[in-house]
C-alpha positions in Angstrom: -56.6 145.2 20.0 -54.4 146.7 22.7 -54.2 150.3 22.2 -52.4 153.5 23.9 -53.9 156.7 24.5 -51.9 159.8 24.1 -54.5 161.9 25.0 -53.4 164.4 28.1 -49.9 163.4 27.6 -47.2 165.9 27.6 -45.5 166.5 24.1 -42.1 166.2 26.3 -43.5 162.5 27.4 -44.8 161.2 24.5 -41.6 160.3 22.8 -40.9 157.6 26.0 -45.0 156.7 26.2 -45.0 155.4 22.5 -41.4 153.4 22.6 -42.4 151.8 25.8 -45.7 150.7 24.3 -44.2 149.2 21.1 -41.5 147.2 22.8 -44.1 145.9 25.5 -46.3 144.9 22.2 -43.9 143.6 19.6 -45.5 140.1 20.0 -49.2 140.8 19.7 -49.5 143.3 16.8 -51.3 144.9 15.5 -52.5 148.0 17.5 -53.6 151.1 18.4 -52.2 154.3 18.9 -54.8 157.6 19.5 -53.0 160.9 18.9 -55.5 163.0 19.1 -55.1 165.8 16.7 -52.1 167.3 17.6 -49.8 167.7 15.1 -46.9 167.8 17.2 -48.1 164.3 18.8 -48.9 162.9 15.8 -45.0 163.4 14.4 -44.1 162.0 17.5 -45.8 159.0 17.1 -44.8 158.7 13.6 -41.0 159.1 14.5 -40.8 156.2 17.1 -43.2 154.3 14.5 -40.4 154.5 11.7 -37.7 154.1 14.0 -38.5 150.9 15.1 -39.4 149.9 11.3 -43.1 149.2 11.6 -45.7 150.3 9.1 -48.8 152.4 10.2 -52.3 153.7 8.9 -54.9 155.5 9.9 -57.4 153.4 11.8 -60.0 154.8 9.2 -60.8 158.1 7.2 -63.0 159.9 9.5 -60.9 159.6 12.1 -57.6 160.6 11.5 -56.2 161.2 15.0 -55.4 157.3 15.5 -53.2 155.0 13.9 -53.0 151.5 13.6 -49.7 149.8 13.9 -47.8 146.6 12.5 -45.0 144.6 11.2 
């Protein structure tokens, strides 16, 4: 599973990070996105999710700072 790791990324960078990584994936999902556990990244990651209509979950219960994503 292709993945994208937010970790050390600027909040102010995020937001570009996250849209380039789903448009570069839209034809191999699903995958992974690692916040971290940031709030702030995580609602960043959330945003571009639901903007671009694509579901999410956490990759499992233990982990909460990563998020699965797909059509």
């Amino acid at each position: 599973m292709k993945e994208l790791d937010l970790h050390g990324v600027k909040h102010s960078d995020a937001e570009a990070k996250v849209v380039r990584f789903i448009r570069e994936t839209k034809s191999i999902r699903p995958v992974l996105i690692i916040t971290g556990n940031s709030i702030r990244m995580k609602e960043i990651t959330i945003f571009v999710i639901k903007k671009y209509g694509l579901k999410y979950k956490h990759r499992d219960y233990y982990n909460l700072g990563s998020y699965i994503v797909y059509d």
